[in-house]
matplotlib code that plots the C-alpha trace (Angstrom):
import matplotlib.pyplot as plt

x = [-15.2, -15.1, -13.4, -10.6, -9.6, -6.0, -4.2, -0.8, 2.0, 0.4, 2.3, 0.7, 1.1, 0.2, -1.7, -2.1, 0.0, 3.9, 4.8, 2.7, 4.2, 6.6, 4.9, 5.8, 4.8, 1.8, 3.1, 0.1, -3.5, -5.6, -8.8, -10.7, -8.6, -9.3, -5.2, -2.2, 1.3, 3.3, 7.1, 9.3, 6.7, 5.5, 8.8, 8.6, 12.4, 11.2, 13.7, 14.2, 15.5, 18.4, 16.6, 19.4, 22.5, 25.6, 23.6, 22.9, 19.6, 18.9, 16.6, 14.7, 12.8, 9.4, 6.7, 3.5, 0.0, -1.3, -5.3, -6.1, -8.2, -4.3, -3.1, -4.3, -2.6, -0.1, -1.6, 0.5, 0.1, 0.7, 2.5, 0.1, -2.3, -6.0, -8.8, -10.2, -13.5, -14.4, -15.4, -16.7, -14.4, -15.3, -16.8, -14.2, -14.3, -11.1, -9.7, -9.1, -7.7, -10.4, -8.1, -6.3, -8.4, -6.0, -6.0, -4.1, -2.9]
y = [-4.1, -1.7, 1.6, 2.5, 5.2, 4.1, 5.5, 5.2, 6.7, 7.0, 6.1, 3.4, 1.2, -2.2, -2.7, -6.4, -9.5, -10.5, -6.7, -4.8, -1.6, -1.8, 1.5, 1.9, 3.7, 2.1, 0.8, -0.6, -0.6, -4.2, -3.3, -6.6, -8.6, -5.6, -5.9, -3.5, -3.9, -1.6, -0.8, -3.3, -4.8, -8.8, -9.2, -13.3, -15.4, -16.2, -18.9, -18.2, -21.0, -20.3, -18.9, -19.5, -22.2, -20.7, -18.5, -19.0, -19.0, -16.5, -15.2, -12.4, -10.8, -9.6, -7.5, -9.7, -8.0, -6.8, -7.2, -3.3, -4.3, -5.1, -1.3, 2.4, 5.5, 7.5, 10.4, 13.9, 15.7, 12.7, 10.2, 7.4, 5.3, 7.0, 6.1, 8.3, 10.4, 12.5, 15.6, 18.8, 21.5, 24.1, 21.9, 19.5, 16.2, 16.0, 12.8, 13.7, 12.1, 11.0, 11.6, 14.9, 16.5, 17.0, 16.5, 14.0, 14.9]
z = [-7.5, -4.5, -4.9, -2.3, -0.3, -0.7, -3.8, -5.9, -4.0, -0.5, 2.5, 4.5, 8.1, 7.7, 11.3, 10.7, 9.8, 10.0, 8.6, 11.4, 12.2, 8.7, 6.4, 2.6, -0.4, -2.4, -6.1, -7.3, -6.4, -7.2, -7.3, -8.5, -5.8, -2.9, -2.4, -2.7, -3.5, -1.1, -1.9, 0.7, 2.3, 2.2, 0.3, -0.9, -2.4, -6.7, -7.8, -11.1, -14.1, -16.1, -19.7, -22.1, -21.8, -20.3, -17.9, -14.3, -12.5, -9.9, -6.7, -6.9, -4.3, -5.4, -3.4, -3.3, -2.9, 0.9, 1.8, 1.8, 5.4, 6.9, 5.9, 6.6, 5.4, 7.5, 8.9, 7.3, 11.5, 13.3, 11.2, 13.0, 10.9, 10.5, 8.5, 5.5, 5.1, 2.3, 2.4, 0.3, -0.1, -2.7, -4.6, -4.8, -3.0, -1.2, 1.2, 4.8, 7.8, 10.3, 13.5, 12.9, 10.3, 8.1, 4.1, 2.4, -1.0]

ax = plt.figure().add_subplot(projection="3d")
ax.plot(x, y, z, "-o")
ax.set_aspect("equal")
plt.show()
């Protein structure tokens, strides 16, 4: 199980795959399966059955889970994708973006 860079409620590009380009607010974090779910993004049709008589079936669309290798977080200065470092900051270890410098809350 690795431990990500990428947290709950950060915005990320995805840079690879049918979405590239789309960015989105991280929902969930998947640790054991290395995957995110990211709010409008790989959105997938679930047919669902009618659960009681009288009722009628219906489609849902669902967010299905991104490899976290096909996203990076948006970059607070430049709103471009970045990679993350972590650095020392009075004694707190803070997240900050490789390209601009800046720190990502």
């Amino acid at each position: 199980m690795k431990k990500f860079k990428i947290k709950k409620g950060d915005t990320v590009i995805v840079i690879a795959g049918k979405e590239k380009g789309k960015e989105g607010k991280v929902l969930q974090v998947l640790p054991k399966e290395e995957k995110l779910i990211v709010d409008g993004i790989n959105l997938v049709k679930k047919h669902l059955k009618p659960r009681s008589s009288g009722k009628a079936g219906q489609i849902v669309e669902k967010a299905m889970p991104l490899h976290v290798s096909n996203v990076q977080i948006k970059d607070p200065k430049t709103g471009k994708p970045t990679r993350v470092r972590f650095e020392l900051k009075k004694d707190k270890k803070v997240r900050v973006a490789v390209k601009s410098g800046a720190e990502i809350k």
